[in-house]
N, C-alpha and C positions, 0 to 999 in steps of 0.2 A: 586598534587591533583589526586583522585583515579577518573577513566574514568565514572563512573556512579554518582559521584557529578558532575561531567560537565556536564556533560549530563542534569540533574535534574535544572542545573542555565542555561541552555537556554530558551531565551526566546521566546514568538511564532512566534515573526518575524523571529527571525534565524531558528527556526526547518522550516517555511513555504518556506526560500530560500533553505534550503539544500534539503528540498523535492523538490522543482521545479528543481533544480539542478541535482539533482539522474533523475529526467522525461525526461529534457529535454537534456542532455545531458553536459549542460553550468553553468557558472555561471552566474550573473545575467549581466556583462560586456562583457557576450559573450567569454570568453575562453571555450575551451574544455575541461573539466573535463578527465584527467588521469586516467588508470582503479582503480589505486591503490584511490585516489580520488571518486570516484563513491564508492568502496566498502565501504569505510571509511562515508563516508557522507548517504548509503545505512545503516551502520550498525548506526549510528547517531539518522535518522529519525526511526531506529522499533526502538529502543531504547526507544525514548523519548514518542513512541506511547505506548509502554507498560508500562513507569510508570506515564505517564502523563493524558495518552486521553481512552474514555469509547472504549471497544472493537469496536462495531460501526463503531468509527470516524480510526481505522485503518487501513491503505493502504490495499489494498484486501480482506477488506470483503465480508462475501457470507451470504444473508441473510439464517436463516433455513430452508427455504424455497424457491423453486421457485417462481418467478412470473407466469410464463407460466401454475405453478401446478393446481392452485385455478381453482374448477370447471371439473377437468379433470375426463371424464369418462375410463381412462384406467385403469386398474389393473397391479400389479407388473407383474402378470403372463401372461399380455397380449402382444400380441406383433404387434410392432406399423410398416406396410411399408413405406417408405418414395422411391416416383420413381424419379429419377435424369433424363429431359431429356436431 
C-alpha cells in the first residue's frame, strides 16, 4: 500500500492520537515516542491535515491577520518604542 492511501484511510481518532502524541511527546500508554517515531507520526499528522482538513483547522495556522492589528493607529513607516525596564 502506497503511504499516502494510508494515510487517506485513517481515521479521526487515529490522526487525533498521533497528533496528541507528536504534542506531547507520548503515546496515549505513556511511552516515550523515539525521535524516529515523532518524525514519522509528525509527517502523518500534516499529511492527513493537508488532504483531509480546511487549511484552518491545520496545526500552525496564522490567521491573515493579526489580532492585536484591528484598530491600530501605526503606519508601516512608523516606528513603534517599546522601554524594557
Amino acid at each position: 500500500m502506497e503511504y499516502n492511501q494510508l494515510i487517506a484511510q485513517l481515521t479521526p481518532a487515529v490522526y487525533l492520537r498521533l497528533k496528541t502524541a507528536v504534542e506531547t511527546g507520548k503515546w496515549p500508554d505513556g511511552r516515550v515516542l523515539s525521535e524516529d517515531q515523532k518524525a514519522s507520526c509528525m509527517e502523518a499528522v500534516l499529511r492527513y491535515q493537508s488532504m483531509k482538513l480546511d487549511a484552518k483547522q491545520h496545526s500552525g495556522h496564522m490567521p491573515d491577520k493579526c489580532a492585536s492589528s484591528s484598530g491600530s493607529t501605526l503606519k508601516k513607516t512608523d516606528e513603534q518604542v517599546i522601554k524594557i525596564h
